[in-house]
PyMOL Python script that loads the backbone (N, CA, C, O; Angstrom):
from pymol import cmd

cmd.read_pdbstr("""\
ATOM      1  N   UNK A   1      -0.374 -35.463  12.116  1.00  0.00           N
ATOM      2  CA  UNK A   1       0.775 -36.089  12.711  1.00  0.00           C
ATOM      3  C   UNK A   1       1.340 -37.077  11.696  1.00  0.00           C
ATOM      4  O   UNK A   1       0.595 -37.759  10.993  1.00  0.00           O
ATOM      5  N   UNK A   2       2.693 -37.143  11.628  1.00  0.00           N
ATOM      6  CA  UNK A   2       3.714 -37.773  10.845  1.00  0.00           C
ATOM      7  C   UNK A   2       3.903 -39.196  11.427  1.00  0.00           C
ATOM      8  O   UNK A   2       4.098 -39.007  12.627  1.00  0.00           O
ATOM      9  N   UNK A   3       3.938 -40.352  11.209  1.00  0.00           N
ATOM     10  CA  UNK A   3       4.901 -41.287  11.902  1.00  0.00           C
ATOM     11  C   UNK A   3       6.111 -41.018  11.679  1.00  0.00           C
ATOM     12  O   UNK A   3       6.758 -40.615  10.712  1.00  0.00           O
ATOM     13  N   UNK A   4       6.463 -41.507  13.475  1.00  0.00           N
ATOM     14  CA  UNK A   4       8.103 -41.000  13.570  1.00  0.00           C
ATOM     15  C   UNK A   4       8.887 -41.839  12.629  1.00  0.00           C
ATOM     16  O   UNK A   4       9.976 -41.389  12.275  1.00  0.00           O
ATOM     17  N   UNK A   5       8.459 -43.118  12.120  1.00  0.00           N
ATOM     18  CA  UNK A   5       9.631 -43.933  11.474  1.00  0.00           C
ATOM     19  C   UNK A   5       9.251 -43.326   9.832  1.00  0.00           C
ATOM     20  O   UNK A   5       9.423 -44.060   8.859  1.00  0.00           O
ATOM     21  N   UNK A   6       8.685 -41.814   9.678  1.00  0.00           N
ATOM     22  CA  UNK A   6       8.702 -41.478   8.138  1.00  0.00           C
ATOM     23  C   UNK A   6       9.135 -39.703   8.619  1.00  0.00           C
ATOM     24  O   UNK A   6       8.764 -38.738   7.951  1.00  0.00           O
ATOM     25  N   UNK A   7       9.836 -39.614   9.683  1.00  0.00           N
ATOM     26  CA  UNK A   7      10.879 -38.346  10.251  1.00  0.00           C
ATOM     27  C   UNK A   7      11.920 -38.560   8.992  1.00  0.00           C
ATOM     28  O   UNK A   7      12.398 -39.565   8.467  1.00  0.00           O
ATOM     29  N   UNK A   8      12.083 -36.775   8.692  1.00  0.00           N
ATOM     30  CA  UNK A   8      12.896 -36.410   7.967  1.00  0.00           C
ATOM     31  C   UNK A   8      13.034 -36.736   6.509  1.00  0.00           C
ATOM     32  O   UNK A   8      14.025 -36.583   5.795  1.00  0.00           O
ATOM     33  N   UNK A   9      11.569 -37.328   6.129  1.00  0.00           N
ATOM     34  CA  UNK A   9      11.685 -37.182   4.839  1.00  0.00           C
ATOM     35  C   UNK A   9      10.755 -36.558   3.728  1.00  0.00           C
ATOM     36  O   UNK A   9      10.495 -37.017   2.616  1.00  0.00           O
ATOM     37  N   UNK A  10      10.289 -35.299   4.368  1.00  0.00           N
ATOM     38  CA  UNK A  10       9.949 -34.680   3.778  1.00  0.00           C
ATOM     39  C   UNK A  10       8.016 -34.283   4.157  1.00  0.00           C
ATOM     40  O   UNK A  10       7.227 -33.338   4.161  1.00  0.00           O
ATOM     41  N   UNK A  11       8.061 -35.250   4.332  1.00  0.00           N
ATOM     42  CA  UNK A  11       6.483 -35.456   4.442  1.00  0.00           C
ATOM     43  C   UNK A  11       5.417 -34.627   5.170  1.00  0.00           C
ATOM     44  O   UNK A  11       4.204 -34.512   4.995  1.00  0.00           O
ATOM     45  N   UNK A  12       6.317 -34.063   6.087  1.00  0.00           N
ATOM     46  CA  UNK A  12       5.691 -33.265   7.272  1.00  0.00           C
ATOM     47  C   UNK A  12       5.848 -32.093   6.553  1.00  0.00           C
ATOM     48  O   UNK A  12       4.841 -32.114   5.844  1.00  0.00           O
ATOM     49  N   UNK A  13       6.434 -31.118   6.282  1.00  0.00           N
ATOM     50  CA  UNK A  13       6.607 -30.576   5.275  1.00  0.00           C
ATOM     51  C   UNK A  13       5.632 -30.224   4.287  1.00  0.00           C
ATOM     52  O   UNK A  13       4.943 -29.206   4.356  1.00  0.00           O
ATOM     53  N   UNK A  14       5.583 -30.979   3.467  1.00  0.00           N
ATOM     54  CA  UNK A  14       4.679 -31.212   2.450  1.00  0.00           C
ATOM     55  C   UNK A  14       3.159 -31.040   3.058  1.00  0.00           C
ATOM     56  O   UNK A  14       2.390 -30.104   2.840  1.00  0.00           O
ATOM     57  N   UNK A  15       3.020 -31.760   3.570  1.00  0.00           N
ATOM     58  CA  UNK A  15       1.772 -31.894   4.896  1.00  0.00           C
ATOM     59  C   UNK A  15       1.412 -30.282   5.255  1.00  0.00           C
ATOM     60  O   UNK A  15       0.310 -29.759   5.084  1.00  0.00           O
ATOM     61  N   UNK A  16       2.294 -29.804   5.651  1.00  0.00           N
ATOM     62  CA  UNK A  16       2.199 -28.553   6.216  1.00  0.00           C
ATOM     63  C   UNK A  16       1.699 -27.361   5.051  1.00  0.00           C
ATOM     64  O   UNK A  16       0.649 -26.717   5.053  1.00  0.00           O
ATOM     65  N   UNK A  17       2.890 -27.308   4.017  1.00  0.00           N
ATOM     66  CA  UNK A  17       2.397 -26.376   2.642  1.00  0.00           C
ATOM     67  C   UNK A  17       1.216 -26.448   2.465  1.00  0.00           C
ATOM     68  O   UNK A  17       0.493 -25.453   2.416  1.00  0.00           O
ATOM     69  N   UNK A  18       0.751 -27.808   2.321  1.00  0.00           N
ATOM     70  CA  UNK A  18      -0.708 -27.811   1.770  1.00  0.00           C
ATOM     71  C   UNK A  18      -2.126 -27.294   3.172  1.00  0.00           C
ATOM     72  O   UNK A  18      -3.142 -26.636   2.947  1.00  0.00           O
ATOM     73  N   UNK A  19      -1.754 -27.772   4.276  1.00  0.00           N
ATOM     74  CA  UNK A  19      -2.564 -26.737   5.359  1.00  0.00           C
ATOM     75  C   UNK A  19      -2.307 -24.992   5.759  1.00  0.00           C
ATOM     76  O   UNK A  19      -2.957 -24.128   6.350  1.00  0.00           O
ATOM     77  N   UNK A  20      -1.086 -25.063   5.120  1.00  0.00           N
ATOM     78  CA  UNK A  20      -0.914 -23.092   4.755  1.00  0.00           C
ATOM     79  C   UNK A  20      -1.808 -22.378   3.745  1.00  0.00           C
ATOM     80  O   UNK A  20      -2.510 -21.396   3.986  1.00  0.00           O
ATOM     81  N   UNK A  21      -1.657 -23.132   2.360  1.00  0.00           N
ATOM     82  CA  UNK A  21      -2.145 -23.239   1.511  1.00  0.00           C
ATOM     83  C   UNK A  21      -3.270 -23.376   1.912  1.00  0.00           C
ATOM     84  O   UNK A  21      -3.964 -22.523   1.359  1.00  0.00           O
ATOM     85  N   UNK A  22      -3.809 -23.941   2.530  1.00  0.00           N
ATOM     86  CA  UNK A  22      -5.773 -24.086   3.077  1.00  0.00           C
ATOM     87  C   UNK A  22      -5.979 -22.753   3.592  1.00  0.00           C
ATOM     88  O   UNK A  22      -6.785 -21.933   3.153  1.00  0.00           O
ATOM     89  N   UNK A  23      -5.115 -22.595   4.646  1.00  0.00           N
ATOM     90  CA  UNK A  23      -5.843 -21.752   5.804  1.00  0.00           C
ATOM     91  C   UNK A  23      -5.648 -20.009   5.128  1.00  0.00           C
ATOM     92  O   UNK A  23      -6.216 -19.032   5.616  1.00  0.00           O
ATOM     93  N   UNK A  24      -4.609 -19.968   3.787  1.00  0.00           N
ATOM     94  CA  UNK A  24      -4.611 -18.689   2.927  1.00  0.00           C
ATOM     95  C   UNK A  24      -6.086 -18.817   2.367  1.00  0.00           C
ATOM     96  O   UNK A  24      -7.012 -18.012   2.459  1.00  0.00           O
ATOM     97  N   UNK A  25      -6.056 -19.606   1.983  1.00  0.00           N
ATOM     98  CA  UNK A  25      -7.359 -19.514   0.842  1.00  0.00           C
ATOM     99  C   UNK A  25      -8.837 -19.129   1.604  1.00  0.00           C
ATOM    100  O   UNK A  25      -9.774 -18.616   0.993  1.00  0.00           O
ATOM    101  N   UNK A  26      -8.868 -19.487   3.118  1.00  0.00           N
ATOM    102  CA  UNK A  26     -10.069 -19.188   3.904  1.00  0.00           C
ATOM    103  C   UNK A  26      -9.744 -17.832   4.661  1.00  0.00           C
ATOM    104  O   UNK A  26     -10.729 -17.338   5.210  1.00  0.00           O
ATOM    105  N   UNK A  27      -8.663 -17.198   4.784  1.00  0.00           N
ATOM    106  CA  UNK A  27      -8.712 -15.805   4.530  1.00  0.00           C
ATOM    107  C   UNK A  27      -7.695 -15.838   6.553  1.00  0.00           C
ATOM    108  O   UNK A  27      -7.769 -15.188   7.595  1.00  0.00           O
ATOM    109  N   UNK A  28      -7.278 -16.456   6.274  1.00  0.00           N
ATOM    110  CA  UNK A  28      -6.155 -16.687   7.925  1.00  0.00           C
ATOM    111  C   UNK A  28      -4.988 -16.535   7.637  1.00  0.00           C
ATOM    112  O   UNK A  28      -4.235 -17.374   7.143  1.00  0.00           O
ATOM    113  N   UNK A  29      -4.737 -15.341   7.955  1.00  0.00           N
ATOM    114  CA  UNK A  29      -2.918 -15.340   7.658  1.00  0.00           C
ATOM    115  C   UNK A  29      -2.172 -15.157   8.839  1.00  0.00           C
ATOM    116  O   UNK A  29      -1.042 -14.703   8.655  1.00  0.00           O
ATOM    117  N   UNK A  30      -2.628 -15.478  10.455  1.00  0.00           N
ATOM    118  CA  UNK A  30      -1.227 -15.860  11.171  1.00  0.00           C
ATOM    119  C   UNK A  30      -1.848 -17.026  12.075  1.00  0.00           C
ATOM    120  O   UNK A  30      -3.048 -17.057  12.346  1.00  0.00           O
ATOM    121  N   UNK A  31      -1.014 -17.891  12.476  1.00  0.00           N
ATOM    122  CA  UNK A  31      -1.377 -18.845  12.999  1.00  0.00           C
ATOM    123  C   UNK A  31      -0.662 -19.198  14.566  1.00  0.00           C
ATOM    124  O   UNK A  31       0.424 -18.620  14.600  1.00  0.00           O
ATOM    125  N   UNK A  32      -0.876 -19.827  15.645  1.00  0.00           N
ATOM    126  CA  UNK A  32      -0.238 -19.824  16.643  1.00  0.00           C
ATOM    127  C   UNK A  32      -0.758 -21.850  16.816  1.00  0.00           C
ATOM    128  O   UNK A  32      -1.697 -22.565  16.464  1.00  0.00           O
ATOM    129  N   UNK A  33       0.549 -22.000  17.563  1.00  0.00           N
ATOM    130  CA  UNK A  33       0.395 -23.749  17.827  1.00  0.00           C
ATOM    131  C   UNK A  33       1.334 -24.061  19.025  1.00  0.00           C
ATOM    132  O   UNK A  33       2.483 -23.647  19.186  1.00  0.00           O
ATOM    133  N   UNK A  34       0.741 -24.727  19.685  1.00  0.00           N
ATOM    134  CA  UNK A  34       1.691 -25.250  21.452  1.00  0.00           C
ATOM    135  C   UNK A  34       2.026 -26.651  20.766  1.00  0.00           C
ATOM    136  O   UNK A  34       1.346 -27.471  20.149  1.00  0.00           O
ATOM    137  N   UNK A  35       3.673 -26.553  21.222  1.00  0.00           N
ATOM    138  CA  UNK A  35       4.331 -28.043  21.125  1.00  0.00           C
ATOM    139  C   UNK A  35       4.505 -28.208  22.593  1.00  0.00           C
ATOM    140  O   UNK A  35       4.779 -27.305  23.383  1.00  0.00           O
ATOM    141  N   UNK A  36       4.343 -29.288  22.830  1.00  0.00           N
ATOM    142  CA  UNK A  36       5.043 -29.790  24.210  1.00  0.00           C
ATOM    143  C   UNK A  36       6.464 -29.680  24.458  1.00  0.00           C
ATOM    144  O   UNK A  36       7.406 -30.094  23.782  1.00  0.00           O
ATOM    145  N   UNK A  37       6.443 -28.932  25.745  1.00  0.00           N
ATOM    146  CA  UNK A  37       7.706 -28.536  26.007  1.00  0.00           C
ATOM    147  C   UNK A  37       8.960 -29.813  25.339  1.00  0.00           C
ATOM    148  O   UNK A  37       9.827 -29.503  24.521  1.00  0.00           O
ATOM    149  N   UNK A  38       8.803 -31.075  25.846  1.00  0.00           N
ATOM    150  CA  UNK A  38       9.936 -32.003  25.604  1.00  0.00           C
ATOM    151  C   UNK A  38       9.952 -32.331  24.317  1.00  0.00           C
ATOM    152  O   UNK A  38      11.150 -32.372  24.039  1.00  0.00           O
ATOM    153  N   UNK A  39       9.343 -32.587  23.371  1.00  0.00           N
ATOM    154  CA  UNK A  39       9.162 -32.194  22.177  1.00  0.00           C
ATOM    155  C   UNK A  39      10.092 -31.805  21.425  1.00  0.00           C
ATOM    156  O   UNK A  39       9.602 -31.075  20.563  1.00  0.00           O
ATOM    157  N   UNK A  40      11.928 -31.988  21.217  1.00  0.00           N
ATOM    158  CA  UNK A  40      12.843 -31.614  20.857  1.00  0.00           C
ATOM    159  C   UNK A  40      12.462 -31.388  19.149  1.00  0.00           C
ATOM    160  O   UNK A  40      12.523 -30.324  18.533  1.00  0.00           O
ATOM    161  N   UNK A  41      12.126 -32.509  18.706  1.00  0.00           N
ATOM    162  CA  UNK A  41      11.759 -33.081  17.460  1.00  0.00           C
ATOM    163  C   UNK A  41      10.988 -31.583  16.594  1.00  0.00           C
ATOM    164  O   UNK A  41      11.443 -30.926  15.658  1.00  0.00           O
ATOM    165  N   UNK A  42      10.121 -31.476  17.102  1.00  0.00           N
ATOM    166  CA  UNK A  42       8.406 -31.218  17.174  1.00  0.00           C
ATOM    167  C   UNK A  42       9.017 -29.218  17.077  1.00  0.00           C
ATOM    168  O   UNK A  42       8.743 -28.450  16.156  1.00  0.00           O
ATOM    169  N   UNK A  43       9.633 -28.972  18.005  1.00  0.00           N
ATOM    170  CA  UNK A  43      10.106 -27.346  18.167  1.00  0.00           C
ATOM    171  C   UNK A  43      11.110 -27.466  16.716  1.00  0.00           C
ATOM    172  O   UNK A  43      10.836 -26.572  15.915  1.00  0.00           O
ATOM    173  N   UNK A  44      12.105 -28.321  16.299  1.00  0.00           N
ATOM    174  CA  UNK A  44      13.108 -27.770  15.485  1.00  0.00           C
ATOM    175  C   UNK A  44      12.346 -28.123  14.058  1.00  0.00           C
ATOM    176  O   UNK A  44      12.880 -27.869  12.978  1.00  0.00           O
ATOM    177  N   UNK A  45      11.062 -28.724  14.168  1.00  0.00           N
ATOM    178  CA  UNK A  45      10.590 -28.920  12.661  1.00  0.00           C
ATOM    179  C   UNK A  45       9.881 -27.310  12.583  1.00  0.00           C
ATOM    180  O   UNK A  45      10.229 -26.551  11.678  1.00  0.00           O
ATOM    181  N   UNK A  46       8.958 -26.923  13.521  1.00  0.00           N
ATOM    182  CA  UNK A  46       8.003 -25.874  13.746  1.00  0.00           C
ATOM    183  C   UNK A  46       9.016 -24.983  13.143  1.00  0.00           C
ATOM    184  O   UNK A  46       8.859 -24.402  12.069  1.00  0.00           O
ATOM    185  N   UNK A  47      10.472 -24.879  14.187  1.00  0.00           N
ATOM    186  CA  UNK A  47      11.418 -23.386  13.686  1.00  0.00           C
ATOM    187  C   UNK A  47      11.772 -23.070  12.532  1.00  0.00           C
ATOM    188  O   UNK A  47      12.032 -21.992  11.999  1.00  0.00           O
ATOM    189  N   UNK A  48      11.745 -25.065  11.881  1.00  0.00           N
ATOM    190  CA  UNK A  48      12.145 -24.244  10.537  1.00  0.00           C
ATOM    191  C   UNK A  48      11.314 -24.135   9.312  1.00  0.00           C
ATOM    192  O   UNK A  48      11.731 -23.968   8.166  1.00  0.00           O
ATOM    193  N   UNK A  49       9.754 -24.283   9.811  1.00  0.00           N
ATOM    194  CA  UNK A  49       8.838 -23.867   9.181  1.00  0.00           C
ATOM    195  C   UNK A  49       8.245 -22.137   9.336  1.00  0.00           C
ATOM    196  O   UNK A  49       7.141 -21.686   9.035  1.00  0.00           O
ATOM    197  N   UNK A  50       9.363 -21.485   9.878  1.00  0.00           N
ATOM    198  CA  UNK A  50       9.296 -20.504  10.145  1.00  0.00           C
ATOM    199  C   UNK A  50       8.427 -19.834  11.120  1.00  0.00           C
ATOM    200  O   UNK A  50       8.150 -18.641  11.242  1.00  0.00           O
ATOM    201  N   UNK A  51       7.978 -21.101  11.937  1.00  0.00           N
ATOM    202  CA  UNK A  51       7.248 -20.780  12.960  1.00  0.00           C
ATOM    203  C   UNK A  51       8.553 -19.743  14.166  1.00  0.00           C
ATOM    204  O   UNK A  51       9.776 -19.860  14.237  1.00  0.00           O
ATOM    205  N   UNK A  52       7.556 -18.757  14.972  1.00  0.00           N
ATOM    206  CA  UNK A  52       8.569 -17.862  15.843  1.00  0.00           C
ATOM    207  C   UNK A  52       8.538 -18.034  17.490  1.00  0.00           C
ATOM    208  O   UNK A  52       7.376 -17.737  17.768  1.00  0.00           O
ATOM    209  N   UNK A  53       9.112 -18.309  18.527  1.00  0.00           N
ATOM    210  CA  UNK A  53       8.887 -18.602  19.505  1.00  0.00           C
ATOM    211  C   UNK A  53       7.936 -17.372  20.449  1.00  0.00           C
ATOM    212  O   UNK A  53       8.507 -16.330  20.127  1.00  0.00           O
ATOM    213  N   UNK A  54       6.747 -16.961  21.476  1.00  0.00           N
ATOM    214  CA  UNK A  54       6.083 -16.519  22.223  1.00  0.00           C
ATOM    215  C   UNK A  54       6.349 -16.374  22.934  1.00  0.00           C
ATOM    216  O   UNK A  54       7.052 -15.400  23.203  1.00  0.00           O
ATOM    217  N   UNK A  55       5.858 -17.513  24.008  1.00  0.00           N
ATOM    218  CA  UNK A  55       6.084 -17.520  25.105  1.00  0.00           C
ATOM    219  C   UNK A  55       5.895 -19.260  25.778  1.00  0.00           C
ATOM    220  O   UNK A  55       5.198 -20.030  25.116  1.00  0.00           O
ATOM    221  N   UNK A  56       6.362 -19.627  26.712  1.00  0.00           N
ATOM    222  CA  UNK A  56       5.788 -20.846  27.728  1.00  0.00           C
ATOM    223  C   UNK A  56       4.258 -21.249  28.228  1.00  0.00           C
ATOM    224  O   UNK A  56       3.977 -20.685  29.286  1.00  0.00           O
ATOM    225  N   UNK A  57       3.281 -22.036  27.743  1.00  0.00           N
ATOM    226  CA  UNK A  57       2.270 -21.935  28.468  1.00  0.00           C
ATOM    227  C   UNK A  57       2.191 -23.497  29.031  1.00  0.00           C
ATOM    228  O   UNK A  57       3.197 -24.206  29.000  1.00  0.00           O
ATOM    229  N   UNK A  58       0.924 -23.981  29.550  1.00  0.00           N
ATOM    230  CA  UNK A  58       0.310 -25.583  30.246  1.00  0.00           C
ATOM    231  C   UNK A  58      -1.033 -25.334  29.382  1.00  0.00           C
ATOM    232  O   UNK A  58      -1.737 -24.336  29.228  1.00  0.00           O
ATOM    233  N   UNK A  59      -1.093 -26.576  28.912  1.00  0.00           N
ATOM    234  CA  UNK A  59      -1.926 -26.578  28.011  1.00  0.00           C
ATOM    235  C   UNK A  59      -3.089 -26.695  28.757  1.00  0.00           C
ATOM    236  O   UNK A  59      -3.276 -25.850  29.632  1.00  0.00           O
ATOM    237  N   UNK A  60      -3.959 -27.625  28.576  1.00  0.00           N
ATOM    238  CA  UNK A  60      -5.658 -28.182  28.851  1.00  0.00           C
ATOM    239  C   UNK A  60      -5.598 -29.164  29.803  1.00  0.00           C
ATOM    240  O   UNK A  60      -6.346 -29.193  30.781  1.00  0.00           O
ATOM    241  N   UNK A  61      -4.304 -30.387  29.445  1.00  0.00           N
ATOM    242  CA  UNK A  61      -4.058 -30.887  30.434  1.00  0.00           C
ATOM    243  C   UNK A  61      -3.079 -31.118  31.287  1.00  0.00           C
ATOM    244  O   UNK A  61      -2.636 -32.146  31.800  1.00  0.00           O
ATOM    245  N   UNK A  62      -2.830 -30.079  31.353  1.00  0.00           N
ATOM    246  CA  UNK A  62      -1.617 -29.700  32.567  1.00  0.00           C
ATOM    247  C   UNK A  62       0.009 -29.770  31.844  1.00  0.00           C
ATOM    248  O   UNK A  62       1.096 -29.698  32.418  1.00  0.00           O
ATOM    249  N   UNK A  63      -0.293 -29.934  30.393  1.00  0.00           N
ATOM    250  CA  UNK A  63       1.493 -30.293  29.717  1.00  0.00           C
ATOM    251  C   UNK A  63       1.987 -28.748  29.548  1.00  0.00           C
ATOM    252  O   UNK A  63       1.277 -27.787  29.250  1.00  0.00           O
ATOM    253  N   UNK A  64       3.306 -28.754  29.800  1.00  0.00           N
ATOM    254  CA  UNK A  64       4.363 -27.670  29.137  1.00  0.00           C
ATOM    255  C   UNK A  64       4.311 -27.518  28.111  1.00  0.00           C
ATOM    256  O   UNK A  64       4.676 -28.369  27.300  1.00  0.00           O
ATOM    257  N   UNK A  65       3.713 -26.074  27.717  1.00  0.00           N
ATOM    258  CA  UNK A  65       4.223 -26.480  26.152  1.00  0.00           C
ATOM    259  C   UNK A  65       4.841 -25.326  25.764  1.00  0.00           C
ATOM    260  O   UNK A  65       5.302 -24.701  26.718  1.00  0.00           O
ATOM    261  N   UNK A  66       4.999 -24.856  24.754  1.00  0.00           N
ATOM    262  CA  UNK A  66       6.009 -23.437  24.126  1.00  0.00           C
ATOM    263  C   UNK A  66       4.525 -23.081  22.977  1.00  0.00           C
ATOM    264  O   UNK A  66       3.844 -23.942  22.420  1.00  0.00           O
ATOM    265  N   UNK A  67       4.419 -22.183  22.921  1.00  0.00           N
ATOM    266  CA  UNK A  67       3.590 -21.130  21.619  1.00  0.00           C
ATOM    267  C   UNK A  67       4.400 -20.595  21.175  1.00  0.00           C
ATOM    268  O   UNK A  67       5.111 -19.724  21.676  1.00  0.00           O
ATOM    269  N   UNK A  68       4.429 -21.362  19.419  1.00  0.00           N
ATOM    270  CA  UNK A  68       4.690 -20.487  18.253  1.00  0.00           C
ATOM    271  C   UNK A  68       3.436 -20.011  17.785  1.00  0.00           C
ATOM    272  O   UNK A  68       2.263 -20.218  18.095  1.00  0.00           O
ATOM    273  N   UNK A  69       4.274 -19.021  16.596  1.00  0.00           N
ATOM    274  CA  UNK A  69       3.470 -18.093  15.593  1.00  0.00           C
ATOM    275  C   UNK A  69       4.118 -17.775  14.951  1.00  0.00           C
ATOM    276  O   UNK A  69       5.331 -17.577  15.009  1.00  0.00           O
ATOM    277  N   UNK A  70       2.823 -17.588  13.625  1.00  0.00           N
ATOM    278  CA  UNK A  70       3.697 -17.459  12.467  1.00  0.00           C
ATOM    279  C   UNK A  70       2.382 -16.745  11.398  1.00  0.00           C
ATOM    280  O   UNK A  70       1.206 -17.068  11.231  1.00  0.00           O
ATOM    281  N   UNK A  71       3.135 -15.783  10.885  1.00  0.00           N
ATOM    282  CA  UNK A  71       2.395 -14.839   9.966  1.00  0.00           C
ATOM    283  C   UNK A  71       2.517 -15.552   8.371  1.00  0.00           C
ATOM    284  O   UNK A  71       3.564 -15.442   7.733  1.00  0.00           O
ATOM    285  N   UNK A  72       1.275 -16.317   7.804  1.00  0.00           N
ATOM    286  CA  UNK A  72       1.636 -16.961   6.823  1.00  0.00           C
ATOM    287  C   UNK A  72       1.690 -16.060   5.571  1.00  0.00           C
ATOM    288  O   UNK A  72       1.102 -15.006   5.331  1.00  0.00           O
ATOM    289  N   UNK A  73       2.719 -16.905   4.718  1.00  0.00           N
ATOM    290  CA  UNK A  73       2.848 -16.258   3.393  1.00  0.00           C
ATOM    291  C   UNK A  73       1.647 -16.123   2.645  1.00  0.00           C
ATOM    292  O   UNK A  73       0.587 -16.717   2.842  1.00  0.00           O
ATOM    293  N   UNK A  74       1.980 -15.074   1.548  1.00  0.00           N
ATOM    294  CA  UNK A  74       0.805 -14.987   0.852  1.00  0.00           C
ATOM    295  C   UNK A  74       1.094 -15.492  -0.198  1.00  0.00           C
ATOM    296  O   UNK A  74       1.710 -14.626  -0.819  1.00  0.00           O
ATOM    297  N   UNK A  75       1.005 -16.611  -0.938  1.00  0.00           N
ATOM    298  CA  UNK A  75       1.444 -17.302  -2.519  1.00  0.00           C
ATOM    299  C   UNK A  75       1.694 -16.531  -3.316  1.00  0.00           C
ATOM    300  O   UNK A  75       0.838 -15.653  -3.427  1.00  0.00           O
ATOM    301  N   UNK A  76       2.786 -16.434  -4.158  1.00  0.00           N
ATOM    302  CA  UNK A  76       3.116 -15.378  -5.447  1.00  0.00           C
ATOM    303  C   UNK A  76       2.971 -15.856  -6.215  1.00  0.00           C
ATOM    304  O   UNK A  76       3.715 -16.823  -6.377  1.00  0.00           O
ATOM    305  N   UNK A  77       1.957 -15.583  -7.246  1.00  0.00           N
ATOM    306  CA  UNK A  77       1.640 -16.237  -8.790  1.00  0.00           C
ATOM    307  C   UNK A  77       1.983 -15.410  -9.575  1.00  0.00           C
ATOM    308  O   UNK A  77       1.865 -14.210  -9.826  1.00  0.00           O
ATOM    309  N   UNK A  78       2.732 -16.881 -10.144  1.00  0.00           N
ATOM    310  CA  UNK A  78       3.664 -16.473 -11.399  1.00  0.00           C
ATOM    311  C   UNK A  78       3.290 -16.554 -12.850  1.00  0.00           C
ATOM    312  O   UNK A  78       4.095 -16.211 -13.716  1.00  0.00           O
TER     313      UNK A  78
END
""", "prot")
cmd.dss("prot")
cmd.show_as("cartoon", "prot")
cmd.util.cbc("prot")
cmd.orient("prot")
């Protein structure tokens, strides 16, 4: 998790490459993650990490949430 007062600058992002980057290297190439439904923030960072929308579920403790997924890249070395 990002602090919200360091939204939009990059960080989350960055954050993220490098846990793609992990979870290639241990041999996981698609991944699925529940945002909380209200979560406006949280869904339009996921979408444009190329995460893909599922379906609607309630999590563990009773929250709305949405399931993405996303088939991770495989690094191209150059």
């Amino acid at each position: 998790m990002i602090d919200g007062s360091k939204r939009r600058s990059g960080y989350g992002a960055l954050a993220w490459q490098a846990v793609e980057q992990m979870l290639l290297q241990r041999g996981i190439h698609e991944l699925r993650l529940a945002v909380i439904a209200e979560n406006e923030p949280a869904h339009a960072f996921w979408k444009k990490q190329q995460f893909h929308y599922v379906k609607p579920s309630v999590n563990h403790t009773g929250l709305d949430v949405i399931i993405y997924e996303k088939q991770l890249d495989i690094p191209i070395l150059s």
